[in-house]
N, CA, C and O of each residue as an XYZ file, in Angstrom:
600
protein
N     106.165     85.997    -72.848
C     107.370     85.453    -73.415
C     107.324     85.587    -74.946
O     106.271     85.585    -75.583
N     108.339     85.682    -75.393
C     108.564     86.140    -77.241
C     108.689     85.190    -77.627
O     109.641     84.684    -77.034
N     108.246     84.454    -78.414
C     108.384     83.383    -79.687
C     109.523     83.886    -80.404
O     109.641     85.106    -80.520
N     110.777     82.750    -81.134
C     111.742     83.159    -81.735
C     111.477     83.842    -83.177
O     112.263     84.278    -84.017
N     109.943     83.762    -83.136
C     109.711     84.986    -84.783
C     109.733     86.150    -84.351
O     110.461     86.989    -84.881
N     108.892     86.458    -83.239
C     109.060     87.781    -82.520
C     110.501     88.367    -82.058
O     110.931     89.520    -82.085
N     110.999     87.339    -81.691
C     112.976     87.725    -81.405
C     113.656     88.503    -83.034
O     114.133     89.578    -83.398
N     113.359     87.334    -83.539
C     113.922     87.738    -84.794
C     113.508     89.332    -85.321
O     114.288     90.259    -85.542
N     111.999     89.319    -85.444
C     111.468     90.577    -85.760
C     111.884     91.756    -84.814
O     111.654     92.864    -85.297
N     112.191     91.750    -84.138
C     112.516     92.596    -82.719
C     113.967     93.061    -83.335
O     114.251     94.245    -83.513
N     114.928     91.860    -83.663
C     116.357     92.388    -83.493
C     115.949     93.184    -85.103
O     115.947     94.411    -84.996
N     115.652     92.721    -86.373
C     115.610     93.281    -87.295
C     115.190     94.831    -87.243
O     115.788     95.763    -87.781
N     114.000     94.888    -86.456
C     113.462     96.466    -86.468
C     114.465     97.226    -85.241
O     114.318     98.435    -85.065
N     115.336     96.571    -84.532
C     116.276     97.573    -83.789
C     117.469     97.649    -84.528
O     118.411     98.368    -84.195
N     117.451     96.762    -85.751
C     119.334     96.955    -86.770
C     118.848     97.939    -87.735
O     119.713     98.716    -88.143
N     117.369     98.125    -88.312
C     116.911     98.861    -89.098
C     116.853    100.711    -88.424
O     117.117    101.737    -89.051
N     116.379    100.554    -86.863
C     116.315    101.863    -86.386
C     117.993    102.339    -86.209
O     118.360    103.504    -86.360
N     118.799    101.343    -85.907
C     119.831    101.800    -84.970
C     120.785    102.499    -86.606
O     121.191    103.660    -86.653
N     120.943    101.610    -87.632
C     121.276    102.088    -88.868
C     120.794    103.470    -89.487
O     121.547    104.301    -89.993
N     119.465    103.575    -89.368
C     118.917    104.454    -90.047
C     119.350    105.847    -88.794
O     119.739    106.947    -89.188
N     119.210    105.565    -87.575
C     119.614    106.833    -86.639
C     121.366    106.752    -87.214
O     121.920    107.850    -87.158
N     122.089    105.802    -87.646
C     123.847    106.302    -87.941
C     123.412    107.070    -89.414
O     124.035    108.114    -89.601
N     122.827    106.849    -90.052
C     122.563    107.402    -91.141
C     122.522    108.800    -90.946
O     123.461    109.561    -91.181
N     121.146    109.195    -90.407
C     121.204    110.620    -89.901
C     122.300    110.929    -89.521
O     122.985    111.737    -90.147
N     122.582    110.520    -88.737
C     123.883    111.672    -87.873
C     125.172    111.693    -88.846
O     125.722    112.786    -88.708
N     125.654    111.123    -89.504
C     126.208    110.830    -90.727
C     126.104    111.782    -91.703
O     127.088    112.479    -91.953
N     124.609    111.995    -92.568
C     124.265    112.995    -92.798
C     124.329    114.043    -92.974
O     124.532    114.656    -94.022
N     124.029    114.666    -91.150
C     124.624    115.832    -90.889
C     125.629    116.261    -91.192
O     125.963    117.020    -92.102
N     126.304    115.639    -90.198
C     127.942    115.699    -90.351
C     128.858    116.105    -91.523
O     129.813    116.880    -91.563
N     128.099    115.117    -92.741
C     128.717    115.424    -94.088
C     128.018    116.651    -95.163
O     128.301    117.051    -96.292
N     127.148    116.930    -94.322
C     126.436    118.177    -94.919
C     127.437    119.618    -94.021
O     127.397    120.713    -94.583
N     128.023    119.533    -93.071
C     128.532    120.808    -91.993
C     130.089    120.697    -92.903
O     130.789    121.607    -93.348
N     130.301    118.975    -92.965
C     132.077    119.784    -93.871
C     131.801    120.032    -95.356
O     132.678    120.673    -95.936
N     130.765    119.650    -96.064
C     130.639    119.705    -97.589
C     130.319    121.433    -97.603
O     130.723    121.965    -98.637
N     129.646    122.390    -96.594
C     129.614    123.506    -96.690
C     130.537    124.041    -95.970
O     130.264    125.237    -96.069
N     131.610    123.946    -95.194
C     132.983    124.127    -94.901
C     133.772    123.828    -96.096
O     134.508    124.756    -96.433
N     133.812    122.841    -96.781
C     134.723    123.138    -97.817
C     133.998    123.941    -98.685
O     134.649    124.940    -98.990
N     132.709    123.883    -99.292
C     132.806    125.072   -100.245
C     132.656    126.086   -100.118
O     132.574    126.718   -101.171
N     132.520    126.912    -98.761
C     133.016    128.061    -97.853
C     134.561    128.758    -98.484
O     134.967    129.817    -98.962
N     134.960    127.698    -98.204
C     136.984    127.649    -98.256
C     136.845    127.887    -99.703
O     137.279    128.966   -100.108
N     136.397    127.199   -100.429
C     136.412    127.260   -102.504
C     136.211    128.627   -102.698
O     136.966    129.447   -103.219
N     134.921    128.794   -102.136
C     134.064    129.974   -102.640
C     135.604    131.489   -102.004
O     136.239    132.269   -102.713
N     135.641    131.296   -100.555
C     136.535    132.008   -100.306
C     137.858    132.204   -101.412
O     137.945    133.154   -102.189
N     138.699    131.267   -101.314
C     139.956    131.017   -102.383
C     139.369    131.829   -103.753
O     140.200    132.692   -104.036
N     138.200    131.859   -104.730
C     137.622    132.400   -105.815
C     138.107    134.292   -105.677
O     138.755    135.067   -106.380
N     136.925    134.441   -103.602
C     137.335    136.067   -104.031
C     138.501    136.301   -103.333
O     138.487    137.161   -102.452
N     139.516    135.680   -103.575
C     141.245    135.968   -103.228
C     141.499    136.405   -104.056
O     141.945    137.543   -104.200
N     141.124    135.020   -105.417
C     142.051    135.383   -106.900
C     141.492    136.451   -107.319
O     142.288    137.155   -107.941
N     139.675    137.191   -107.182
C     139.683    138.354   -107.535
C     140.694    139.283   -106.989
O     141.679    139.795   -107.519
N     140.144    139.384   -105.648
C     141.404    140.575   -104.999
C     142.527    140.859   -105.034
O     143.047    141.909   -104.656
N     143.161    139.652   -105.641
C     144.427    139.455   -106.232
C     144.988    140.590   -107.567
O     145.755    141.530   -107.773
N     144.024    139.748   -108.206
C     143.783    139.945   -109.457
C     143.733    141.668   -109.905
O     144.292    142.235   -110.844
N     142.533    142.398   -108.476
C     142.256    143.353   -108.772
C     143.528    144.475   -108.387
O     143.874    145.541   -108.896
N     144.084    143.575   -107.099
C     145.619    144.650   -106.801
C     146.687    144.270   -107.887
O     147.768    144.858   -107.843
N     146.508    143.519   -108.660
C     147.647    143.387   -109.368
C     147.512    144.366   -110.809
O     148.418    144.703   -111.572
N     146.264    144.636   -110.868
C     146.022    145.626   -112.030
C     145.852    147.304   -111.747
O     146.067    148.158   -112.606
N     145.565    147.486   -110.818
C     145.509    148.630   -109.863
C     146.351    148.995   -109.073
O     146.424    150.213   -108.914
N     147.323    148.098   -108.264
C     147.815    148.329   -107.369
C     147.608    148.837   -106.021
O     148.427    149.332   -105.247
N     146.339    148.618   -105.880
C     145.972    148.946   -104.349
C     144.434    147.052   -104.246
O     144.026    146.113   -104.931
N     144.278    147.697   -102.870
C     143.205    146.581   -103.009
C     141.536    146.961   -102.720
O     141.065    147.919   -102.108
N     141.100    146.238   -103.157
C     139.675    146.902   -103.730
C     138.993    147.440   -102.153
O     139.225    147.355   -100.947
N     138.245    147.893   -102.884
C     136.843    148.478   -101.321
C     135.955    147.688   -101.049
O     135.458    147.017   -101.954
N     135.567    147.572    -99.863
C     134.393    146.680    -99.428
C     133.659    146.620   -100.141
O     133.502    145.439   -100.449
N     132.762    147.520   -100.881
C     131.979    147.420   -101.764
C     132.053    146.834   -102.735
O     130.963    146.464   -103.169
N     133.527    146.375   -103.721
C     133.735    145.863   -104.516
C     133.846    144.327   -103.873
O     133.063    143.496   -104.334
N     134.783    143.905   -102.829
C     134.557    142.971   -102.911
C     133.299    142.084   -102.343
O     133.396    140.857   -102.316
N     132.216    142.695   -101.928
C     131.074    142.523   -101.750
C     130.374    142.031   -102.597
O     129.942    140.881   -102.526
N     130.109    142.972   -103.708
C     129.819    142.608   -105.472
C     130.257    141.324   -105.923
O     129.583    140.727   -106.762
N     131.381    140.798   -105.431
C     132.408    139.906   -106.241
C     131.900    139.033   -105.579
O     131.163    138.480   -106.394
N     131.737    138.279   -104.188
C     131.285    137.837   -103.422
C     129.751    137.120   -104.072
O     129.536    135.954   -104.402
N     128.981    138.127   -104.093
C     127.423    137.590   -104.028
C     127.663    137.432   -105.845
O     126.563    137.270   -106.374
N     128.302    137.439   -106.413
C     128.486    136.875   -107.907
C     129.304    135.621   -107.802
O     129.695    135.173   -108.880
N     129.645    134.956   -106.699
C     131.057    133.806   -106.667
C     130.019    132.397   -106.498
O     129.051    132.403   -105.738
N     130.258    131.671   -107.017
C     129.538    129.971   -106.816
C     129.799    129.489   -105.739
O     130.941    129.363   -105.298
N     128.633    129.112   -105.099
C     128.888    129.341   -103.679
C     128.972    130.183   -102.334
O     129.376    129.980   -101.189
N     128.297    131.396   -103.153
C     128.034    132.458   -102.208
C     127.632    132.479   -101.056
O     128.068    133.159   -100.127
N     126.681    131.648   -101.056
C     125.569    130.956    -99.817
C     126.275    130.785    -98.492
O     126.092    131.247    -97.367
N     127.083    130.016    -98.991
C     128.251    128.995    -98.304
C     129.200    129.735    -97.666
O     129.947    129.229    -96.829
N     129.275    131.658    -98.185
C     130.488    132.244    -97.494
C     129.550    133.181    -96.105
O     129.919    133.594    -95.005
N     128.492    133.218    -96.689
C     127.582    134.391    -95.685
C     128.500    135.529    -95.852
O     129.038    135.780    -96.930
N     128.761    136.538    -94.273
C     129.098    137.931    -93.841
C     130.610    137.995    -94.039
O     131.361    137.786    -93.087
N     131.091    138.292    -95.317
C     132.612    137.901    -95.346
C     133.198    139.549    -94.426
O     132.843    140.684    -94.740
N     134.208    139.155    -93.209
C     134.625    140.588    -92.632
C     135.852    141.424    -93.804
O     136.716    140.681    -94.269
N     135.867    142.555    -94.123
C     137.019    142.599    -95.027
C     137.640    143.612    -94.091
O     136.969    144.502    -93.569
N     139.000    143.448    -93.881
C     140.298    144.221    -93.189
C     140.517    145.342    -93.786
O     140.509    146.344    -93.072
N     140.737    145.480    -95.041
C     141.826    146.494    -95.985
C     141.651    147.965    -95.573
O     142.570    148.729    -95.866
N     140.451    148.505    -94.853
C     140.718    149.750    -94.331
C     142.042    150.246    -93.418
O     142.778    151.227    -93.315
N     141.824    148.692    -92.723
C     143.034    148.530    -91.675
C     144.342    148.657    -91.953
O     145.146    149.330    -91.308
N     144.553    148.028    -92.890
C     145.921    147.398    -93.998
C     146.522    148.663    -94.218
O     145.812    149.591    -94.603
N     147.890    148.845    -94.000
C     148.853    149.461    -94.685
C     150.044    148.947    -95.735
O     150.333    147.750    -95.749
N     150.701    149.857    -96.582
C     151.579    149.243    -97.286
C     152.829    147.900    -96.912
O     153.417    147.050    -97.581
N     152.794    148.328    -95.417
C     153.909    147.422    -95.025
C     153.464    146.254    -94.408
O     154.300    145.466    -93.968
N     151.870    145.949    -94.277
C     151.168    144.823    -93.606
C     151.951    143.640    -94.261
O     151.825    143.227    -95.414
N     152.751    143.202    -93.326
C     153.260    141.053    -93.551
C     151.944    140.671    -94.425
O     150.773    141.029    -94.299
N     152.551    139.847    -95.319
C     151.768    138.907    -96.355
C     150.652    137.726    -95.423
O     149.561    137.278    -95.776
N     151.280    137.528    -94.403
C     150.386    136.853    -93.355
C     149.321    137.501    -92.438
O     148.679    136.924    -91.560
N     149.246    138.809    -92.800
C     148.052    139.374    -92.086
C     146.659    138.946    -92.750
O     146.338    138.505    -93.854
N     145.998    139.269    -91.609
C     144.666    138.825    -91.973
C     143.481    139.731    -92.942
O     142.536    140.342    -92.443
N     143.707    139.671    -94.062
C     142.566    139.749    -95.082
C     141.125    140.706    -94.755
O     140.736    141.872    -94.686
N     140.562    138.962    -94.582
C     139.232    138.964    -94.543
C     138.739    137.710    -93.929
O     139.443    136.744    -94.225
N     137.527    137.392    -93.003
C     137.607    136.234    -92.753
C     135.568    136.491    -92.518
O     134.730    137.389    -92.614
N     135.674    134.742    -92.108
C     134.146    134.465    -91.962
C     134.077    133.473    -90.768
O     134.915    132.585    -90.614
N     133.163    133.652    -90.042
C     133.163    132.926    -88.548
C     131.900    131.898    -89.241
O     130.885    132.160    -89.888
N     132.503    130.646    -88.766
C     131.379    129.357    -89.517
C     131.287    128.618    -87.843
O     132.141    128.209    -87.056
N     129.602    128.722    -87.814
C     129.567    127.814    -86.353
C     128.876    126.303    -86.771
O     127.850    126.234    -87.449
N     129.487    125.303    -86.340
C     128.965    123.924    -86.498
C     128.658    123.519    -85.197
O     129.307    123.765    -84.180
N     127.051    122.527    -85.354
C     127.041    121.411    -84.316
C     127.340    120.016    -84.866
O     126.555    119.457    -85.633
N     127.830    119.780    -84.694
C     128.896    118.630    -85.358
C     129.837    118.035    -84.219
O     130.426    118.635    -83.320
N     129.805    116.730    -84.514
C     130.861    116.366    -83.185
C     132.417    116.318    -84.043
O     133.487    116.731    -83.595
N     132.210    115.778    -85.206
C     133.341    115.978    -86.228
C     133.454    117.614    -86.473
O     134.504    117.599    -85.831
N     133.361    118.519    -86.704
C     133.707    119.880    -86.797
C     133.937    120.821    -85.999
O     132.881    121.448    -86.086
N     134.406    121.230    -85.463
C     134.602    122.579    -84.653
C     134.576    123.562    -85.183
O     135.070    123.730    -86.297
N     133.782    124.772    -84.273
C     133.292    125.772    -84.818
C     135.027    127.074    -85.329
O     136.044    126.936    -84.650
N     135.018    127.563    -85.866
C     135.850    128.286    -86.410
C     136.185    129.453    -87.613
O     135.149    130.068    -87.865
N     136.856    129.727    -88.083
C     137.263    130.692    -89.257
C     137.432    130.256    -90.582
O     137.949    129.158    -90.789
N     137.058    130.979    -91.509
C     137.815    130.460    -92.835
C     138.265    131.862    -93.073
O     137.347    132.665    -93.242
N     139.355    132.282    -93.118
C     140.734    133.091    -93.191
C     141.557    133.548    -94.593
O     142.574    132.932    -94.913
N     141.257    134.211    -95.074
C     141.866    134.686    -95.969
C     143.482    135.798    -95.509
O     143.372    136.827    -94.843
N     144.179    135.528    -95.783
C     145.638    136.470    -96.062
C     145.793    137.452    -96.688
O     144.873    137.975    -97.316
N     146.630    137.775    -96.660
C     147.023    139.617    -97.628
C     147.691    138.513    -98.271
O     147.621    138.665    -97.052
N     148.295    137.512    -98.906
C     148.903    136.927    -99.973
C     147.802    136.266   -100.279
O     147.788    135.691   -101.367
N     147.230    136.227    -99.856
C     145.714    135.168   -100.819
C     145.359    133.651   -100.481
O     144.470    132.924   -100.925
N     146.620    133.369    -99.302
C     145.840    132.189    -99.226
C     144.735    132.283    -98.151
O     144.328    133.144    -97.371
N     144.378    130.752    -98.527
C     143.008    131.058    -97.650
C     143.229    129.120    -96.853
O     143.745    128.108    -97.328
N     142.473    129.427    -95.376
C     142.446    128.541    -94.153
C     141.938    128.740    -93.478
O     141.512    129.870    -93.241
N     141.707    127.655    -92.768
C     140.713    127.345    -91.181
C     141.726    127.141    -89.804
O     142.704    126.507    -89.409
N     140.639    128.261    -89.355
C     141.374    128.560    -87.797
C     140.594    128.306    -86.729
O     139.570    128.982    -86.623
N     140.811    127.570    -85.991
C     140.168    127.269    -85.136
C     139.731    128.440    -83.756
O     140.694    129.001    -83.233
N     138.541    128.721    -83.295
C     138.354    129.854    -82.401
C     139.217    130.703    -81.876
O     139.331    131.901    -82.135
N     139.889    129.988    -81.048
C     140.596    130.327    -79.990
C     142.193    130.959    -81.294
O     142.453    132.086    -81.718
N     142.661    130.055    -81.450
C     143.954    130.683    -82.230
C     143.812    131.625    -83.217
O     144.819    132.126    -83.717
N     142.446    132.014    -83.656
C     142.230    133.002    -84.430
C     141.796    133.957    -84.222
O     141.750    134.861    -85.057
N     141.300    134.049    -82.916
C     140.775    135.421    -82.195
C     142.447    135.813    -81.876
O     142.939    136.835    -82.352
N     142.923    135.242    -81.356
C     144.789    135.571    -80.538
C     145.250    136.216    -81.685
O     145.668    137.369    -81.577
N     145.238    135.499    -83.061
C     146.089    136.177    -84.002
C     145.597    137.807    -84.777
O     146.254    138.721    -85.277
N     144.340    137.609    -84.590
C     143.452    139.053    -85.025
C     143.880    140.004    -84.194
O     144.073    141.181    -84.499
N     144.079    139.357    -82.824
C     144.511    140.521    -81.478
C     145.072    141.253    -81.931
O     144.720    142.405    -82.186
N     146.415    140.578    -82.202
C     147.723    140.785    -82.599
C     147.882    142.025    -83.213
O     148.631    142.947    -82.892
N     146.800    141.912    -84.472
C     147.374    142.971    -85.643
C     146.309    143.998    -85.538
O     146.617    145.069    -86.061
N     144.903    143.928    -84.888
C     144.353    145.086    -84.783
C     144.681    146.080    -84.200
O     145.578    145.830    -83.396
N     144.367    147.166    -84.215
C     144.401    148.445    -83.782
C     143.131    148.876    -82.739
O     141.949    148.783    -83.069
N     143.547    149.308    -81.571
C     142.510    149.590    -80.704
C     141.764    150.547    -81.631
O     140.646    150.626    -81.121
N     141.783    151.200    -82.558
C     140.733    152.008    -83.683
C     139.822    151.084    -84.083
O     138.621    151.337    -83.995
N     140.328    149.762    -84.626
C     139.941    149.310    -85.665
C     138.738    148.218    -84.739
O     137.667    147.753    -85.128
N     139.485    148.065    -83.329
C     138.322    147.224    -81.952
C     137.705    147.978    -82.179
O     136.720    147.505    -82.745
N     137.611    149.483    -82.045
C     136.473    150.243    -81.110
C     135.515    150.048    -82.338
O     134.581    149.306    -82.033
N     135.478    150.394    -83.347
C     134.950    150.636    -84.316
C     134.056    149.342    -84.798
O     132.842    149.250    -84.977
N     135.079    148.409    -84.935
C     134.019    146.639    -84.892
C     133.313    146.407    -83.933
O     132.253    145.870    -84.255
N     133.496    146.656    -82.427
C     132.613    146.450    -81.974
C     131.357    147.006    -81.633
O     130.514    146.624    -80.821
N     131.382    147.881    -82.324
C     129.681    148.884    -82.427
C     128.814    148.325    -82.776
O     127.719    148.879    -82.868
């Protein structure tokens, strides 16, 4: 039988474990969106280059360039394997076609795994799996499948 010091001590070291386990998971959590948003920052940065660079050129840069631009952006870390489209892209591509994007996987019960999405107008967003594979469908070119999926 427990003496009420032992009760006491008992509930204290299970408010101390049960806190410190919300802590962790907490933690996590705010570590998976703090690099989701600066994913999205870092992304939005090489827009305004690419922007920047079709607006002085008039075409839009080469993988290679925006590659360069990329591993020079704050927050690089945070974007990993950015995919870039523009081989794909023609003059008449809708301002809503898809860019360039980056597949971000979270275990997170707050996050779902998904896209951060860049546009041919520059903005940049998160797409969730499923609605962003549908919309890529859309505008690829069975060339442009065969070829990605090698």
């Amino acid at each position: 039988m427990m003496t009420k010091r032992q009760k006491i001590i008992s509930a204290k070291f299970i408010s101390v474990l049960v806190i410190t386990a919300a802590a962790a998971f907490t933690m996590l959590n705010v570590k998976d969106f703090t690099n989701r948003r600066e994913g999205m920052n870092a992304m939005t940065q090489l827009g305004e280059q690419i922007r920047e660079y079709k607006k002085s050129r008039g075409s839009l840069p080469s993988e290679s360039y925006v590659e360069d631009a990329r591993l020079k952006l704050a927050g690089a870390v945070r974007l990993g394997a950015v995919r870039y489209r523009a081989i794909w892209l023609t003059y008449d591509s809708a301002p809503d076609t898809i860019l360039a994007y980056i597949e971000k996987r979270y275990h997170s019960l707050f996050l779902d795994s998904g896209y951060i999405v860049m546009r041919l107008d520059g903005t940049v967003e998160w797409m969730e799996k499923i609605p962003f594979e549908t919309r890529l469908a859309e505008q690829q070119s069975l060339e442009e499948i065969k070829t990605t999926q090698k």
